[in-house]
Each structure stands twice: as structure tokens, then as C-alpha cells.
C-alpha positions as CSV (number, residue, x, y, z in Angstrom):
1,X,140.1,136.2,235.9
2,X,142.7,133.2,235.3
3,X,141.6,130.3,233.1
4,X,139.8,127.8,235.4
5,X,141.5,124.2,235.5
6,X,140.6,120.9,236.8
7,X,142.9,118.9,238.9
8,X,142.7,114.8,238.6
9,X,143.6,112.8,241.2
10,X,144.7,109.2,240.7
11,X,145.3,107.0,244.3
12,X,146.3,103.8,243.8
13,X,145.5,100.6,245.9
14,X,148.6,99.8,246.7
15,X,151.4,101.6,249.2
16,X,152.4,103.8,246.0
17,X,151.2,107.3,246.5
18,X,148.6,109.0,244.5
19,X,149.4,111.2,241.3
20,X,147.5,114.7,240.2
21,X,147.1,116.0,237.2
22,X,145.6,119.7,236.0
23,X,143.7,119.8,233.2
24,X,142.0,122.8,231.8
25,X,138.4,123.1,230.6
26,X,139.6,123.7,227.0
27,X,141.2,120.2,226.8
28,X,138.4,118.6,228.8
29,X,135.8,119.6,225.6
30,X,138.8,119.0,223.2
31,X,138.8,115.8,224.4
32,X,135.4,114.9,224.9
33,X,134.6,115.6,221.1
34,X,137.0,113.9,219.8
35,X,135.6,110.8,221.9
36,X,132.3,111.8,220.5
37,X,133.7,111.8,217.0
38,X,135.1,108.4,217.6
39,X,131.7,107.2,218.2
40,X,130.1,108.6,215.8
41,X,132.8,107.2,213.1
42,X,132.3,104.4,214.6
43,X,128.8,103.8,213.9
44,X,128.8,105.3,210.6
45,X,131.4,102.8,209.4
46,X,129.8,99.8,211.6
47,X,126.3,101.2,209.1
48,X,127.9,101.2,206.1
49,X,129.4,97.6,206.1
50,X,126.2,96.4,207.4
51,X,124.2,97.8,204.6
52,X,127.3,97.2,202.0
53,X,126.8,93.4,203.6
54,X,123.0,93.4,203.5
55,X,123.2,95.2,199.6
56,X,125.3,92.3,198.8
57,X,123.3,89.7,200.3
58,X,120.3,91.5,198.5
59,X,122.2,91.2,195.1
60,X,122.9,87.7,195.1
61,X,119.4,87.0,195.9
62,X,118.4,88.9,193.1
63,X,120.9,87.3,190.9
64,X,119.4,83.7,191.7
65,X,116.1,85.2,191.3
66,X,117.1,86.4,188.0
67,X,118.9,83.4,187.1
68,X,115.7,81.6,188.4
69,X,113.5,83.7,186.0
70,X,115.8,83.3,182.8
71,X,115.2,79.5,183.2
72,X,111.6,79.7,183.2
73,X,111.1,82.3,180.6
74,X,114.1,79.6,178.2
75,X,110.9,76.7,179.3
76,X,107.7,78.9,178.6
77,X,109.6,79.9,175.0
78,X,110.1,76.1,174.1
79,X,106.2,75.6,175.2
80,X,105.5,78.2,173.2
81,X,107.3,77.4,170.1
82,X,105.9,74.0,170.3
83,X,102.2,75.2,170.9
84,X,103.0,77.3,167.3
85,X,103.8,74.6,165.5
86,X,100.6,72.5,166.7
87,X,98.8,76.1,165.9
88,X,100.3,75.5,162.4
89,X,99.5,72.0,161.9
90,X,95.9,72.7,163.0
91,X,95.9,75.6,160.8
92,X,96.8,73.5,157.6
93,X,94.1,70.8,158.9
94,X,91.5,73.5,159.2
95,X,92.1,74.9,155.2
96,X,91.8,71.3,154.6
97,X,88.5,70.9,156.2
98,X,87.3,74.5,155.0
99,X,87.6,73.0,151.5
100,X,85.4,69.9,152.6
101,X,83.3,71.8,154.1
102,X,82.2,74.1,150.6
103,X,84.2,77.1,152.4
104,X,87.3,79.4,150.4
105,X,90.5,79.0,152.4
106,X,91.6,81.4,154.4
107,X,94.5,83.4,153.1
108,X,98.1,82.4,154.7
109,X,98.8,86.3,155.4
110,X,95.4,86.6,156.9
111,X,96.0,83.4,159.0
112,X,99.2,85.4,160.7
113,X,96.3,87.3,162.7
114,X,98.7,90.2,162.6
115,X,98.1,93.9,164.0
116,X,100.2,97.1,163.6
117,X,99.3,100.9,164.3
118,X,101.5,103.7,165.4
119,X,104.0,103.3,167.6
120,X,103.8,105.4,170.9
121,X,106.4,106.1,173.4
122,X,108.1,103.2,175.0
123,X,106.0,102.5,178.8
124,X,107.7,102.5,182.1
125,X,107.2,98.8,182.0
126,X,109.2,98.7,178.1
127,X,111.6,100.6,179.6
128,X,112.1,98.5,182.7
129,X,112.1,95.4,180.9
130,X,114.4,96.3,177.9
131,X,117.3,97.2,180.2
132,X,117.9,93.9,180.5
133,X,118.2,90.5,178.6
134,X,116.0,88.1,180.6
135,X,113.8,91.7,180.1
136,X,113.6,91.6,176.5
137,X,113.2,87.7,176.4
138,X,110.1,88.2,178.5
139,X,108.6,90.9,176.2
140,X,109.6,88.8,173.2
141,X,107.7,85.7,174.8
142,X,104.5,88.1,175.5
143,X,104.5,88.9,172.1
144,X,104.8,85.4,170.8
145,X,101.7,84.2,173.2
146,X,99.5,87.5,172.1
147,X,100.0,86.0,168.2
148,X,99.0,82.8,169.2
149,X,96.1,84.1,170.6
150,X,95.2,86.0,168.0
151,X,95.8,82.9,165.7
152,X,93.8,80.8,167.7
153,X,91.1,83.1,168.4
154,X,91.1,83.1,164.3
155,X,90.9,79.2,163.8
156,X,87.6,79.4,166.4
157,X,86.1,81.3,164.0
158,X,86.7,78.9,161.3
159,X,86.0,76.3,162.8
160,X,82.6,77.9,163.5
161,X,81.7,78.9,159.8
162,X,82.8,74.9,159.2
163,X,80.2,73.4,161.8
164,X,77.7,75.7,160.2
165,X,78.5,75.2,156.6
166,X,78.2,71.2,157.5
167,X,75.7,71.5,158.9
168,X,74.0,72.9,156.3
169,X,75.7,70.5,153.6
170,X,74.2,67.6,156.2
171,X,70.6,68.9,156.0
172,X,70.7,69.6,152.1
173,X,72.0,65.9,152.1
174,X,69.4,64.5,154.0
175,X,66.4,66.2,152.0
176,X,68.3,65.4,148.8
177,X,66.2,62.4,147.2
178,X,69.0,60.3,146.4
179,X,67.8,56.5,146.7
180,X,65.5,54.5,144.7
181,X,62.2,54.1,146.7
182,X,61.9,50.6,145.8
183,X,63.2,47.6,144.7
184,X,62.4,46.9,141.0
185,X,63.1,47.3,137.6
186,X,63.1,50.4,135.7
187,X,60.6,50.3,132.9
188,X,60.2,53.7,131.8
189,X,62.3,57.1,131.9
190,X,61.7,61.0,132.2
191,X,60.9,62.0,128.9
192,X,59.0,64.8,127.2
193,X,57.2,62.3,124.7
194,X,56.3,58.7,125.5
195,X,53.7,56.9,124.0
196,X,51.3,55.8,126.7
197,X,50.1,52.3,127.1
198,X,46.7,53.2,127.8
199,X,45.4,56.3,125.7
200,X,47.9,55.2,123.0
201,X,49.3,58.8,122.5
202,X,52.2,60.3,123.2
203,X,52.5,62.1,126.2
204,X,55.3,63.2,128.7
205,X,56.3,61.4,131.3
206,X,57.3,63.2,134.4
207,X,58.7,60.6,136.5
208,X,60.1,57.0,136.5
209,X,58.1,53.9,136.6
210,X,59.8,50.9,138.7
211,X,58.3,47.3,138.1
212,X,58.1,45.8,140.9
213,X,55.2,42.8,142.9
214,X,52.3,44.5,144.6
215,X,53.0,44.9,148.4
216,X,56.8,45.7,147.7
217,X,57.8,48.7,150.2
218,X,57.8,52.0,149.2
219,X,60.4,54.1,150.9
220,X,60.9,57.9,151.6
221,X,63.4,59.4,149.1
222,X,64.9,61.7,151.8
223,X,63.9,63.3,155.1
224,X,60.7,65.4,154.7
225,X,57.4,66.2,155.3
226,X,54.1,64.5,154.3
227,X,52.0,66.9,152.3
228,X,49.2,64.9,150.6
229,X,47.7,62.1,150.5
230,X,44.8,61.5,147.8
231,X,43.5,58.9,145.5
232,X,42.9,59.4,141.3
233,X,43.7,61.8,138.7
234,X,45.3,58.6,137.1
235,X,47.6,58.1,139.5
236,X,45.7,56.4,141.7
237,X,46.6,56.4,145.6
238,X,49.5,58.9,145.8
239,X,51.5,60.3,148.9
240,X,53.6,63.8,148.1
241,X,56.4,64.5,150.6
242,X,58.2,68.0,150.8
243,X,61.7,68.2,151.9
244,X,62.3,71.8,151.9
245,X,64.2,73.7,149.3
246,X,61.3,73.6,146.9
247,X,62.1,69.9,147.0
248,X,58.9,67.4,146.1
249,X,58.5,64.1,145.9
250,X,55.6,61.9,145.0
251,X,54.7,58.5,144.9
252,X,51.7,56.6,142.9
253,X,49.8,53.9,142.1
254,X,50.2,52.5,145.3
255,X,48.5,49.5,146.6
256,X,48.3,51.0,150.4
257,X,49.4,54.2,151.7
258,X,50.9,54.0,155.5
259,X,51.5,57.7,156.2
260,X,49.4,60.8,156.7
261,X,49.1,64.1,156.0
262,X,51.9,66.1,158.5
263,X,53.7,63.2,159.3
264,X,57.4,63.7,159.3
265,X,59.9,60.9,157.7
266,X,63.4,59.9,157.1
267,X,65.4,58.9,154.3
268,X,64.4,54.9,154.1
269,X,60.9,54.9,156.2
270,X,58.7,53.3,155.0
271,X,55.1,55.3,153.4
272,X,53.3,52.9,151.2
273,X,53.2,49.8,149.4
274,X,53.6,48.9,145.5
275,X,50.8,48.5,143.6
276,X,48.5,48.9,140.5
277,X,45.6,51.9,141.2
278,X,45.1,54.4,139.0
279,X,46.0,54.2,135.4
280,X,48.3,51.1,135.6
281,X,48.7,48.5,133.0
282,X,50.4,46.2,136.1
283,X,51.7,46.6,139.9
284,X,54.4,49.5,139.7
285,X,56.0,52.9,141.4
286,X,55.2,55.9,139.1
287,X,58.3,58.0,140.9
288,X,58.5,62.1,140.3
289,X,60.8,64.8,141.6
290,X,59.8,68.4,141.1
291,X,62.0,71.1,142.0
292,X,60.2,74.9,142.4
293,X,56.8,72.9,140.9
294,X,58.7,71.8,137.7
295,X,59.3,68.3,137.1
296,X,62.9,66.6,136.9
297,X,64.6,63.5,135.7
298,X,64.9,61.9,139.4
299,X,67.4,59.5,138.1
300,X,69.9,62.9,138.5
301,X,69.7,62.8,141.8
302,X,69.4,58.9,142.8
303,X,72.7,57.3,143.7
304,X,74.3,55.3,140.5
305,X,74.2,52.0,142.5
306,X,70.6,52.3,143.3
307,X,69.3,51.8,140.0
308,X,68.1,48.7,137.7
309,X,67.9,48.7,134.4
């Protein structure tokens, strides 16, 4: 059987007359995959320059976004270095303040806040980021802000142990007897031996006296608590106030007492008035400070300018 062919037939719409040609089967396929290649190259090349196009469109966006990036990382590092040197200047305030506050400095090396271990292999995320420059800038300023943290975090602390150490400094002050009660003249001292105006004998004295006109105020050495209030024993009417610490007060020969037992007081209230019960040769304060139940020069502890000689 002959090869089977095709026969094309082209009329015209003019006068001309038609034209035929025979084609075989062969170079009908022949031809038809070649047009089907065509297409196909086609498209394949029309794909690639439009993803080629849309890479490079996707490039320069990331560029600019890199760019972007870079600029913000170059701000947050001058934020940062300018938040370590205010982290700095607080931290020389705060050894400053330490030392006010009866507290050791903390040790500069300590102050670094620094941590260390072993080192593990590098993360995805190291890896990602140290490929580039804006990368490693990034990890450098995550590294700057965990120390400044850490730093911070540190200076809490302190400033903690301050608040608490003045605190307590405060309260010590405040139950520290440390003004004259009254307003006088000092007539006799602390001593072991002082001949006494009444028995004529020498005896110790385990206060202050302070001269002053019956009815003068008497006022609280320091905050505290009354204790007792009582009448005799020599000393005639007598108000003891405790201010904690093994810290006692007392107060005698009064004229009028204006507190009671229980009562809390400040530094400066007033308790009682001068006068002359008791064993008194004339209208006085008979002043004592005992520390622990035993007996101390109050003069130690009242300020210098509070005294008259």
C-alpha cells in the first residue's frame, strides 16, 4: 500500500485559478510539532523573563528593605550607646549613694553584669544573620541591649539594698536621742563620783542635770515609746521612754508629766514639764540614757550645738 498524501487546495477570490498542493502525512506531523515546539519555546522564554523581571523587581525591593533596615539598626546603636553611657553615669551615682547609704561598693567587674559558658553550635538564626553585614550589626546590637539589661537589672538591686539600708539608717536616726530635752543650763555631768548636795556623799551620777524655771517643756529625746510613768525613789515624777535598740531614756524631777504609759512620741513632743520633786535642791531636768540597762554619758549622743555650758 502507497504512502497516503494529502492534497491542499488554494482558490483564490479573484479570476486567478486555484493552486494544489500534495502533502504527505509525514510532513503534516513534521510540521505540526515543530509548530508545537514553537509554542512551547515560546512560553518557556515569555516565563523566564517574566520571573527573571519579577526576581529583579523582588531584589530591589529587598535591597531598599535592607537598606531600610541598616538605617534603623545605625539609629537603635546610637540609642543604645547613649542609654550606656547614662547606665554608666547612673552606675557611678549609685556607688556614690551606696557609700551614703553605709553599703560596700559594688566592684566595677561585677558592675559589667557579664555571663559566659560554653559555646554551642552556631543556630540557624546565627547563621542567617552572620552572612551578612546589616546581619551581624543586628546581633552585635542584641548583644549590646541584653548587657544593658543585665546592668540595669543589677543597679535595681542596688538601689533596693540602698532604700533598705536608709531606711534603716532613718529609723536608727530617729530613735537616736540626740537633742537636749530642754532649755537650760548644764549644772552637773555623768560621772562615777559626785558629791551629792543632799546626803553630802559621793555618789555617781548617771545622767545630766539641766537648770532650768519650773514649767519649762520637757521634750522627747527621739521617737519612742512611753514605758513608765511613776513618782519617788528620789527622782520624783519621772517618765521613761524606749526607743528600740535597747535605747532608754528617762526624765525626772518633773513638775507635771503630760504623757502616759503606751503612748507613742516623736523627737521634739512634748512629755512633761521642769520642775523640783523628788530629791531636788531647785527646779531642774535630771536627764539619763541607758543603753542594754547600763547607764551612758547622754552628752555622746546629743548634737554639739544643743548644749549649754
Amino acid at each position: 500500500m502507497g504512502k497516503r498524501r494529502w492534497t491542499l487546495v488554494l482558490v483564490p477570490d479573484g479570476a486567478e485559478g486555484s493552486k494544489s498542493f500534495r502533502v504527505s502525512l509525514r510532513s503534516i506531523r513534521l510540521l505540526g510539532g515543530m509548530i508545537a515546539f514553537a509554542v512551547v519555546a515560546a512560553l518557556v522564554t515569555g516565563f523566564s523573563v517574566a520571573s527573571k523581571a519579577l526576581d529583579l523587581s523582588r531584589l530591589e525591593r529587598l535591597e531598599r528593605n535592607n537598606d531600610a533596615l541598616a538605617e534603623e539598626i545605625a539609629r537603635a546603636q546610637e540609642t543604645v550607646t547613649a542609654l550606656q553611657d547614662t547606665v554608666t553615669a547612673i552606675a557611678e551615682r549609685d556607688q556614690k549613694i551606696r557609700l551614703l547609704a553605709g553599703l560596700d561598693p559594688i566592684d566595677p567587674d561585677v558592675q559589667r553584669a557579664g555571663i559566659g559558658g560554653p559555646v554551642g553550635a552556631p543556630t540557624v538564626r546565627e547563621l542567617v544573620l552572620g552572612a551578612t553585614a546589616t546581619g551581624q550589626h543586628a546581633m552585635e546590637l542584641g548583644t549590646n541591649l541584653s548587657e544593658l539589661v543585665r546592668r540595669a537589672s543589677l543597679l535595681s538591686e542596688s538601689y533596693d539594698q540602698v532604700v533598705d539600708s536608709l531606711e534603716i539608717h532613718k529609723s536608727r536616726l530617729e530613735r537616736t536621742p540626740s537633742i537636749m530635752p530642754t532649755t537650760g543650763w548644764l549644772t552637773s555631768h555623768f560621772t562615777n563620783q559626785r558629791f551629792h548636795p543632799i546626803y553630802h556623799e559621793a555618789r555617781p551620777h548617771q545622767g545630766i542635770d539641766v537648770s532650768a524655771p519650773s514649767g519649762t517643756p520637757i521634750l522627747a529625746a527621739a521617737n519612742g515609746r512611753v514605758i513608765d510613768v511613776r513618782s519617788g525613789n528620789g527622782y520624783g515624777n519621772m517618765v521613761s521612754v524606749d526607743h528600740g535598740g535597747g535605747i532608754v531614756t528617762r526624765y525626772a524631777h518633773c513638775s507635771r508629766i503630760l504623757v502616759s504609759v503606751g503612748q507613742r512620741v516623736s523627737r521634739g513632743d512634748k512629755i512633761a514639764l521642769v520642775g523640783r520633786t523628788g530629791l531636788a535642791t531647785a527646779p531642774h531636768l535630771h536627764y539619763e540614757v541607758l543603753v542594754s540597762g547600763r547607764p551612758q554619758d547622754p552628752r555622746k549622743y546629743i548634737l554639739p550645738e544643743s548644749i549649754t555650758d
